[in-house]
RONU-544722 format. One record per residue: residue number from 0; residue in one letter; x, y, z of N, C-alpha, C in turn. Coordinates in pm, 1 decimal. Layout:
<nodes>
+-----+---+----------+----------+----------+----------+----------+----------+----------+----------+----------+
!   k ! r !      n_X !      n_Y !      n_Z !     ca_X !     ca_Y !     ca_Z !      c_X !      c_Y !      c_Z !
+-----+---+----------+----------+----------+----------+----------+----------+----------+----------+----------+
! NUM ! A !        X !        Y !        Z !        X !        Y !        Z !        X !        Y !        Z !
...
+-----+---+----------+----------+----------+----------+----------+----------+----------+----------+----------+
</nodes>
This chain:
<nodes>
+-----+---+----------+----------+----------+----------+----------+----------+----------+----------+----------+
!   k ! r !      n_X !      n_Y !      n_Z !     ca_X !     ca_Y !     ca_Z !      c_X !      c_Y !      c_Z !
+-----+---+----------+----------+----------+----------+----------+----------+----------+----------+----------+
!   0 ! X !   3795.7 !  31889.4 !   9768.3 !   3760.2 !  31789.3 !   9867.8 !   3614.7 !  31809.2 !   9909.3 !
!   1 ! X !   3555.3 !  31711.7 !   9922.5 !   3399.9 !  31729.5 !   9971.5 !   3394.1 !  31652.2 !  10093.2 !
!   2 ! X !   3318.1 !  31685.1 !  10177.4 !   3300.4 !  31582.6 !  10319.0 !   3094.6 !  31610.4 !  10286.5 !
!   3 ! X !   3097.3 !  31502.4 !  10388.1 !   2937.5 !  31437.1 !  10375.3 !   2864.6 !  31447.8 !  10509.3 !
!   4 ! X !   2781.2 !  31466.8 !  10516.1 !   2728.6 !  31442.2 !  10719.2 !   2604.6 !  31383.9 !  10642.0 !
!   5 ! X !   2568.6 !  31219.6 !  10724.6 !   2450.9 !  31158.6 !  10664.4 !   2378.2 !  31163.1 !  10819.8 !
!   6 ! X !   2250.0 !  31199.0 !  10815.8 !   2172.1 !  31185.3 !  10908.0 !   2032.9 !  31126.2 !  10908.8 !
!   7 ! X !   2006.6 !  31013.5 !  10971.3 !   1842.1 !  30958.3 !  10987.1 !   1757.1 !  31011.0 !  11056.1 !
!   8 ! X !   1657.0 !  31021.6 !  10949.5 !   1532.8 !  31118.7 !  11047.6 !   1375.1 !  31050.5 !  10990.8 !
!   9 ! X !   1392.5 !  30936.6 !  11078.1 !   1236.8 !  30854.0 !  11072.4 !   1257.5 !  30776.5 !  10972.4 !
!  10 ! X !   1211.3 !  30789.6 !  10804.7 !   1243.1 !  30684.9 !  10696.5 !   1333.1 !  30768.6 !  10594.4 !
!  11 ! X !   1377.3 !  30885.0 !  10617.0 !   1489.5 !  30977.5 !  10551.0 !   1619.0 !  30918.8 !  10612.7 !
!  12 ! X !   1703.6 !  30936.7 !  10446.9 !   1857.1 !  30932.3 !  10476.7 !   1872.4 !  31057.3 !  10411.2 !
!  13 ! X !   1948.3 !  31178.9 !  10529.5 !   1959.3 !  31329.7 !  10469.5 !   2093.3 !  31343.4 !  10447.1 !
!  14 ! X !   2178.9 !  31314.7 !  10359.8 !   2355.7 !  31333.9 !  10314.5 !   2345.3 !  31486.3 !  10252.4 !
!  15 ! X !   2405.9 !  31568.0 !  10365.1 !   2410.0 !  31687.0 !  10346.3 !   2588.7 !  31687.6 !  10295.8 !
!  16 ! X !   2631.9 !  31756.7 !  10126.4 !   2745.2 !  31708.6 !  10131.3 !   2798.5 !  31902.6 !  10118.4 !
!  17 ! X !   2931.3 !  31891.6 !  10136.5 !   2977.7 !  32006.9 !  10143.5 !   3135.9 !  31992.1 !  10062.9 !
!  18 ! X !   3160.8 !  32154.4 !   9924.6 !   3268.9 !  32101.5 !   9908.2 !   3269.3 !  32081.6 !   9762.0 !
!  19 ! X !   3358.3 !  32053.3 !   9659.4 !   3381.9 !  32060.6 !   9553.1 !   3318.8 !  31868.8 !   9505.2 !
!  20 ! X !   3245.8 !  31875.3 !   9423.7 !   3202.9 !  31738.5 !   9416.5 !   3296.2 !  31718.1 !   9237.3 !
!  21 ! X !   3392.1 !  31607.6 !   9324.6 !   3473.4 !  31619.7 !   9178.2 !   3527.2 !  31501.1 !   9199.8 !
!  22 ! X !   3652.1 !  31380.4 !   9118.5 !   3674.1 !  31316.4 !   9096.7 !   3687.3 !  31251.0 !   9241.3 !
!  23 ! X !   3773.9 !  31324.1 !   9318.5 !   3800.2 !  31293.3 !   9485.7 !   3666.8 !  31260.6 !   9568.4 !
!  24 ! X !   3535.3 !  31274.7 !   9499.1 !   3427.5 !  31236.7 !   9579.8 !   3360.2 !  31120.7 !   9571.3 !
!  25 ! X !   3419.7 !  31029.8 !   9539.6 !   3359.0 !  30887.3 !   9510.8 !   3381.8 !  30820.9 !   9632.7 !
!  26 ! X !   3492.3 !  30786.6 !   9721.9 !   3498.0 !  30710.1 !   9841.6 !   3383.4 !  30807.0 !   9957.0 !
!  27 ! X !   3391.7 !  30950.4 !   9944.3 !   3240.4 !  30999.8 !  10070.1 !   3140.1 !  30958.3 !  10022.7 !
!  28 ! X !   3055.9 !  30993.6 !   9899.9 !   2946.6 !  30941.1 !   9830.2 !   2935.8 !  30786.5 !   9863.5 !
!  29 ! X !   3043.0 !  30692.6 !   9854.6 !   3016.6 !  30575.7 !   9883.2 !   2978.8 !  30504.2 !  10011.0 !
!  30 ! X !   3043.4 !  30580.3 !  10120.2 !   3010.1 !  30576.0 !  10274.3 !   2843.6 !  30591.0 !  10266.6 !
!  31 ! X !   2823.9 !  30723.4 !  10167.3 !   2696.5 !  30781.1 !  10254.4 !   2598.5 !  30641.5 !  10253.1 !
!  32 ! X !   2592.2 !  30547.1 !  10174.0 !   2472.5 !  30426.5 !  10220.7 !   2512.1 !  30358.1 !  10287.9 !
!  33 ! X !   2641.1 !  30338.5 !  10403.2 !   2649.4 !  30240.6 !  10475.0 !   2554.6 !  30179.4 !  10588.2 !
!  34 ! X !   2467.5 !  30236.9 !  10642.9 !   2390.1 !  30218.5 !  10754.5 !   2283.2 !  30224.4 !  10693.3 !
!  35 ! X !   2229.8 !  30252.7 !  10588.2 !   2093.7 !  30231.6 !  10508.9 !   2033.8 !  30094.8 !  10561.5 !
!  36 ! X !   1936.4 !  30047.8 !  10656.1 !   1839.7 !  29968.5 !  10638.6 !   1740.2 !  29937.5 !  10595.3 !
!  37 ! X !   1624.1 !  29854.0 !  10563.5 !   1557.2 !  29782.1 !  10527.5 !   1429.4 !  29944.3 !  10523.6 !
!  38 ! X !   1450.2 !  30008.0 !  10671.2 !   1360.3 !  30104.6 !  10731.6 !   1323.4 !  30237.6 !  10669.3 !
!  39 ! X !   1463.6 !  30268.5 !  10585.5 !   1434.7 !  30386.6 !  10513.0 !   1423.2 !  30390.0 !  10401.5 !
!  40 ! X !   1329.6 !  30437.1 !  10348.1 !   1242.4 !  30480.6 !  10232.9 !   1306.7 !  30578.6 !  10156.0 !
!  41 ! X !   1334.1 !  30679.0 !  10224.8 !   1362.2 !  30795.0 !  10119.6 !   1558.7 !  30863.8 !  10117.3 !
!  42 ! X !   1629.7 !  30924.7 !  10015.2 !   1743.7 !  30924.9 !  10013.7 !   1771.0 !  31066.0 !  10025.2 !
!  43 ! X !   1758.7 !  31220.7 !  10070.8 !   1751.7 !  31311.3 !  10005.6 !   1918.9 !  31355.6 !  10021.3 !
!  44 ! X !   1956.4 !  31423.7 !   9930.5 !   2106.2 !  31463.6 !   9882.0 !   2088.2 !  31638.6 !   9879.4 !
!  45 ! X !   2176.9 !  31693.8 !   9977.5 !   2126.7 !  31840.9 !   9999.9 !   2296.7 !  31899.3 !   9913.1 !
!  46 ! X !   2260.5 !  31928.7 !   9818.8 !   2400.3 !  32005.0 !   9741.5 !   2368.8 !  32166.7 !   9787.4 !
!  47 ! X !   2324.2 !  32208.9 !   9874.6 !   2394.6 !  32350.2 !   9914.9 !   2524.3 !  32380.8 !   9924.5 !
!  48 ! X !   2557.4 !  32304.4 !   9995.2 !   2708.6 !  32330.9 !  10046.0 !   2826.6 !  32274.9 !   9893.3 !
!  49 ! X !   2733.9 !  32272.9 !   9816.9 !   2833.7 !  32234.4 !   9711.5 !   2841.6 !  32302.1 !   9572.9 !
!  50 ! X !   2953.3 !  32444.3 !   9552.2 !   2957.6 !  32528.3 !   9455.6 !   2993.4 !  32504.8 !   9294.9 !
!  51 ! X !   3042.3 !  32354.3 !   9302.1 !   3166.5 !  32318.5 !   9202.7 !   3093.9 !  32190.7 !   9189.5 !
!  52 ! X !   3095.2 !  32104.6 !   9084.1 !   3084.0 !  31977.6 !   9029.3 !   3171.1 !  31963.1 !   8905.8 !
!  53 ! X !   3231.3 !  31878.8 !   8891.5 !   3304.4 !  31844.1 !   8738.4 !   3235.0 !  31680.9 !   8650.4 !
!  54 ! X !   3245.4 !  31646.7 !   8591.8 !   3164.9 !  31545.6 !   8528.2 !   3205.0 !  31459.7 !   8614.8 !
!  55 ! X !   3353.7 !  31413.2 !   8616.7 !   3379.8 !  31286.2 !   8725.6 !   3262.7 !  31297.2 !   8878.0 !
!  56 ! X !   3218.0 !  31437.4 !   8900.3 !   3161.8 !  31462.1 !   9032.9 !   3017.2 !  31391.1 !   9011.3 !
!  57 ! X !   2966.7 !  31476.1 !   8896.6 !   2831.0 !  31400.4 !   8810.8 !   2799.0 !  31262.2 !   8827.1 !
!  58 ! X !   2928.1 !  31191.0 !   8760.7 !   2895.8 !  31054.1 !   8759.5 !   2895.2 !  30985.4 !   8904.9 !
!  59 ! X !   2984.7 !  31026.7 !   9027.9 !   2981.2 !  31001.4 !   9132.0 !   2833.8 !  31005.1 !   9168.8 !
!  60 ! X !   2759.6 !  31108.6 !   9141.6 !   2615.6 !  31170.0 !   9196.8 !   2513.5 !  31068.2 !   9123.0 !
!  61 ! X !   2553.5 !  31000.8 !   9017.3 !   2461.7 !  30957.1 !   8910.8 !   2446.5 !  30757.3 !   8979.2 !
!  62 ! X !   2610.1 !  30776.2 !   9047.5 !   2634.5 !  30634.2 !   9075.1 !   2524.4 !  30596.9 !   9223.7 !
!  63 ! X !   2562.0 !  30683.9 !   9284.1 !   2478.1 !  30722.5 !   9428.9 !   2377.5 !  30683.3 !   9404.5 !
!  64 ! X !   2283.8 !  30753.7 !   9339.1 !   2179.8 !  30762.2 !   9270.7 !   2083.0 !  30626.7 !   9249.2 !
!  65 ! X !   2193.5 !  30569.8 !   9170.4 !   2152.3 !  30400.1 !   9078.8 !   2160.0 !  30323.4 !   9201.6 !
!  66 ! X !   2251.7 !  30312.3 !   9306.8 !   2266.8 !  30267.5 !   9422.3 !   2165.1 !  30235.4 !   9506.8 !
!  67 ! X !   2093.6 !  30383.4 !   9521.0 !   2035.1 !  30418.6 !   9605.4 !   1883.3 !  30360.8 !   9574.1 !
!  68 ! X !   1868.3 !  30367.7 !   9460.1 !   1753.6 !  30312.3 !   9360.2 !   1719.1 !  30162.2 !   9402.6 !
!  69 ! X !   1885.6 !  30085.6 !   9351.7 !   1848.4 !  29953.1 !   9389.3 !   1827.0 !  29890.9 !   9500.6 !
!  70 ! X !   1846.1 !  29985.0 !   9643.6 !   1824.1 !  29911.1 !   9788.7 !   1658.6 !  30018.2 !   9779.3 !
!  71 ! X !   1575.7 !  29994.7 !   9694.6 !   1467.4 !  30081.7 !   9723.3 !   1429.3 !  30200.5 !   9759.2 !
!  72 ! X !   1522.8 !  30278.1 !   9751.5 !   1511.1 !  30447.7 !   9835.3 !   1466.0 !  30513.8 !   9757.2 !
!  73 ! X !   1385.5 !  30597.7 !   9735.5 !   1309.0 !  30723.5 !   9681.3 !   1421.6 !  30829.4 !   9661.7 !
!  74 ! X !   1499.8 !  30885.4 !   9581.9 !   1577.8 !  30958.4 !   9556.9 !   1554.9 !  31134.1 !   9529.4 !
!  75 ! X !   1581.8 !  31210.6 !   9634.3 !   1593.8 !  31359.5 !   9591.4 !   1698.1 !  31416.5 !   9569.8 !
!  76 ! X !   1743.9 !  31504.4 !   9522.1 !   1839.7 !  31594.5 !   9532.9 !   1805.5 !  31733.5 !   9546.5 !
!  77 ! X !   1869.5 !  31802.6 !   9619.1 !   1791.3 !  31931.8 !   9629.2 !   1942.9 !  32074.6 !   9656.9 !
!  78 ! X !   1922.8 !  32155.8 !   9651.6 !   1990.1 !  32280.7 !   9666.8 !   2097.4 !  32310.8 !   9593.2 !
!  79 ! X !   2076.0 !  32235.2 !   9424.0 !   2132.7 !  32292.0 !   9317.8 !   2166.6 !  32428.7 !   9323.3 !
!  80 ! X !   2323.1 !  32435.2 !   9338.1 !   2393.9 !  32566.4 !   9286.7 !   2412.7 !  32579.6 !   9160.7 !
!  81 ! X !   2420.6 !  32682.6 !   9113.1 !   2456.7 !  32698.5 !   8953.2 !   2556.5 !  32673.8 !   8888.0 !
!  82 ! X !   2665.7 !  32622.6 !   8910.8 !   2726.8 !  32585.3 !   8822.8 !   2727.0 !  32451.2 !   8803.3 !
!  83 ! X !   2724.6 !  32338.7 !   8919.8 !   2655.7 !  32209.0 !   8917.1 !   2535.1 !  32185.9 !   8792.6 !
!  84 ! X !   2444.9 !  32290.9 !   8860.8 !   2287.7 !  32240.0 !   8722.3 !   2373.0 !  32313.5 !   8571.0 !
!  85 ! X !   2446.2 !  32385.4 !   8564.6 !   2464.4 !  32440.5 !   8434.1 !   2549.8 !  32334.6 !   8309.4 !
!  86 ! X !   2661.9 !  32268.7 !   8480.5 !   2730.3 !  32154.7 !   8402.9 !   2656.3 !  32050.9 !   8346.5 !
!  87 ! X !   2515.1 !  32017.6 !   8417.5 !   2459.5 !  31901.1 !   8383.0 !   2357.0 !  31951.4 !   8288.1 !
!  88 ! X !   2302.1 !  32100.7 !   8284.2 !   2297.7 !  32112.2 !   8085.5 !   2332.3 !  32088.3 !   8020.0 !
!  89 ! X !   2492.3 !  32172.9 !   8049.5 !   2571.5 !  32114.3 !   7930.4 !   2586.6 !  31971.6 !   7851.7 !
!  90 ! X !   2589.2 !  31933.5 !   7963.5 !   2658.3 !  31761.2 !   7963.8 !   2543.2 !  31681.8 !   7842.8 !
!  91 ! X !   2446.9 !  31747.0 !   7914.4 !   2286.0 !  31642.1 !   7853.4 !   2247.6 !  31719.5 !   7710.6 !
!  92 ! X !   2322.5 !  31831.5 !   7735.7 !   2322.3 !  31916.2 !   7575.1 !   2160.3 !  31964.1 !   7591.5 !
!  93 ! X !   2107.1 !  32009.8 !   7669.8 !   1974.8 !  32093.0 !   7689.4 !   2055.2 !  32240.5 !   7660.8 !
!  94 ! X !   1935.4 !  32297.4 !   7555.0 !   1935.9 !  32444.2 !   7538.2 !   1840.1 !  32521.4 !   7595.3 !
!  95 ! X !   1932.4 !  32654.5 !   7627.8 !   1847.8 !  32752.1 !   7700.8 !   1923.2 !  32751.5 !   7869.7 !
!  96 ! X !   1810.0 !  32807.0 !   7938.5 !   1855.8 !  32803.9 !   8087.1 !   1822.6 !  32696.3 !   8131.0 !
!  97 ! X !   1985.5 !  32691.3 !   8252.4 !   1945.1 !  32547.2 !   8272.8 !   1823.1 !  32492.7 !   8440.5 !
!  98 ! X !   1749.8 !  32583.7 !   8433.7 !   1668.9 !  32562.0 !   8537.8 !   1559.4 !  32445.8 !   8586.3 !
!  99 ! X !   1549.5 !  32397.7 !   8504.7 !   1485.5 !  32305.8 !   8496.8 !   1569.0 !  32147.1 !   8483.5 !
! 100 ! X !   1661.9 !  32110.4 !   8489.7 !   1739.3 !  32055.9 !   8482.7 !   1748.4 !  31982.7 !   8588.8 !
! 101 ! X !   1749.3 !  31976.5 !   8723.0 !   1724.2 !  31899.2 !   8842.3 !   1617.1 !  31847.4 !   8822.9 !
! 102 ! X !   1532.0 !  31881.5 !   8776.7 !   1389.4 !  31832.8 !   8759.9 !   1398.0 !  31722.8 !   8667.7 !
! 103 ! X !   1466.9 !  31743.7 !   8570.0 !   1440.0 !  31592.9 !   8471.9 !   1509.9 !  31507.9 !   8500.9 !
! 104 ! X !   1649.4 !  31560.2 !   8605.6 !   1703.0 !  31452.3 !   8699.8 !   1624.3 !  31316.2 !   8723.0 !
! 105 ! X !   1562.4 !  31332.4 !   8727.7 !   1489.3 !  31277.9 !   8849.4 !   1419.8 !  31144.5 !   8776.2 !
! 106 ! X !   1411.1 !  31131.4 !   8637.5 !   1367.5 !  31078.6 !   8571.7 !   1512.9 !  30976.3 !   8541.4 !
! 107 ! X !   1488.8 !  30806.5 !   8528.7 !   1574.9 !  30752.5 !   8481.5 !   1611.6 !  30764.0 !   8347.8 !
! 108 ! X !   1560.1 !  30767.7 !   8259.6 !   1592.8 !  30821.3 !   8105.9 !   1706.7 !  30921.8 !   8089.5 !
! 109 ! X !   1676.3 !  31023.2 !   8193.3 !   1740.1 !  31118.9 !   8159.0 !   1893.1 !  31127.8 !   8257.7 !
! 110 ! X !   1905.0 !  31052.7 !   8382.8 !   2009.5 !  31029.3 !   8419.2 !   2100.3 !  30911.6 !   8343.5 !
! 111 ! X !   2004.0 !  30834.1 !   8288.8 !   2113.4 !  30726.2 !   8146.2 !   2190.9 !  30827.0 !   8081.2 !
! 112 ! X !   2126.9 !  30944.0 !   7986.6 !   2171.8 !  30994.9 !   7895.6 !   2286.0 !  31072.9 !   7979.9 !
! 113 ! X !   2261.8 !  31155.8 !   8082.2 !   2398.4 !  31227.3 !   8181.8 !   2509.9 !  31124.9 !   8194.6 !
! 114 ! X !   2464.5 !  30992.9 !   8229.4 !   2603.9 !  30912.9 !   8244.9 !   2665.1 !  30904.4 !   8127.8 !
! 115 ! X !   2611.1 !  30856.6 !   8034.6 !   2634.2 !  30853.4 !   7890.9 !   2733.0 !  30976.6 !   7871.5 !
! 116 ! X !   2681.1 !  31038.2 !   7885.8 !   2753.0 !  31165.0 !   7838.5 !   2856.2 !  31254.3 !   7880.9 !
! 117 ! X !   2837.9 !  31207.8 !   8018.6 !   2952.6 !  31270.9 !   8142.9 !   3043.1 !  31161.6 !   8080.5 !
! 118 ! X !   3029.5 !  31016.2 !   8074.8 !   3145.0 !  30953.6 !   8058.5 !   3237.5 !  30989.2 !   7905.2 !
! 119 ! X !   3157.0 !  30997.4 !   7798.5 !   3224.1 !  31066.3 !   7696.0 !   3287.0 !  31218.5 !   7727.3 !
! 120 ! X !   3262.3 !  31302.4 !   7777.8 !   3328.8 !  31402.7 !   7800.8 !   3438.1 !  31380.9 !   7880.6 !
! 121 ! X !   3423.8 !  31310.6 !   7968.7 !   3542.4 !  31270.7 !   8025.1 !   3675.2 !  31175.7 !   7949.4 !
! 122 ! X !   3609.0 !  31100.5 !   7849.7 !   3732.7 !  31060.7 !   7770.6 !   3787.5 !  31127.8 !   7695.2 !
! 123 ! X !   3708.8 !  31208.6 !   7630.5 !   3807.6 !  31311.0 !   7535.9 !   3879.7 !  31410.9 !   7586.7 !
! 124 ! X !   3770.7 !  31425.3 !   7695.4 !   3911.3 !  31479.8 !   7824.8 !   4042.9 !  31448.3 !   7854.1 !
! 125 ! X !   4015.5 !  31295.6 !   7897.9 !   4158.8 !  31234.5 !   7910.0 !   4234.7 !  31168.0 !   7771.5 !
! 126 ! X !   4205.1 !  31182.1 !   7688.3 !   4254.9 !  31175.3 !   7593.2 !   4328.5 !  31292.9 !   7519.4 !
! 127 ! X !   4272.2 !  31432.3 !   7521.6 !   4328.3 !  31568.0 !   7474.8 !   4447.3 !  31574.2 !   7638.0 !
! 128 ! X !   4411.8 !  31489.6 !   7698.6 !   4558.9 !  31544.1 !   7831.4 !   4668.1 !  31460.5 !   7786.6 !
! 129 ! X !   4624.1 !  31292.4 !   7720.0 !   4737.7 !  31195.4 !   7667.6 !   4828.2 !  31277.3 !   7591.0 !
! 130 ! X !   4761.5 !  31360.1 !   7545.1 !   4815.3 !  31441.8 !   7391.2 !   4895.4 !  31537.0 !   7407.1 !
! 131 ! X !   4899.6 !  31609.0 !   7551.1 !   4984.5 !  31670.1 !   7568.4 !   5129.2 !  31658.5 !   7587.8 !
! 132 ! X !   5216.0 !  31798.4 !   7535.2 !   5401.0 !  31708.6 !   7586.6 !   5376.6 !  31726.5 !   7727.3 !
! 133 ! X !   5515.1 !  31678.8 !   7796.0 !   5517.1 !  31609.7 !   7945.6 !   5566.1 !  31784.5 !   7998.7 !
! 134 ! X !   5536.2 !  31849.4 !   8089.1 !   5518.7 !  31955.8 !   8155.8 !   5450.5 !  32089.4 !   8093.9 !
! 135 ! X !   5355.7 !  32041.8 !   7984.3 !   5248.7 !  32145.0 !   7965.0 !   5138.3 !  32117.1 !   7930.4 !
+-----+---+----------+----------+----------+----------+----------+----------+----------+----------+----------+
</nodes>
């Protein structure tokens, strides 16, 4: 479960989220732009409080994101934990450490290819679960 606290501070929207960012986080993520006006400029997304991401969480973050883009907001994300940035190596298939990886965030090119790719991992996901017998 993840919960969200969004706070305005001048032309910042600060969604500090806390909490496992995983399939269950699409209805908080979606709140967080409700009060967005005309006034604020910038979006920043503080993942401290968040240890865990799974791809469904990704794409939630990716959707935000595109959202946030199209009512004009300047988009950050900031306080990447490690297993979050490691998943979104993986995902984007970057080799090496994944430190640098928030950073190319940030670039639309490279969040296409994460959706892209979170969403294929996720089907063969749910597809190797179709495959399973019924209680294992």
């Amino acid at each position: 479960m993840i919960t969200t606290d969004v706070q305005y501070r001048g032309t910042t929207v600060l969604v500090s989220a806390c909490g496992e960012l995983d399939a269950e986080a699409d209805g908080e993520l979606r709140r967080a732009l409700e009060y967005v006006t005309s006034a604020e400029r910038v979006l920043m997304i503080d993942l401290h409080g968040v240890p865990f991401m799974d791809g469904d969480g990704l794409l939630h973050l990716l959707d935000l994101h595109r959202r946030a883009e199209r009512r004009g907001l300047r988009v950050l994300v900031v306080g990447w934990k490690i297993q979050p940035r490691e998943l979104m190596a993986r995902i984007a298939g970057l080799p090496g450490p994944a430190s640098a990886t928030a950073d190319r965030y940030a670039t639309a090119g490279f969040r296409e290819l994460l959706g892209e790719r979170a969403r294929e991992a996720r089907a063969r996901t749910d597809s190797r679960t179709d495959r399973l017998p019924a209680g294992g």
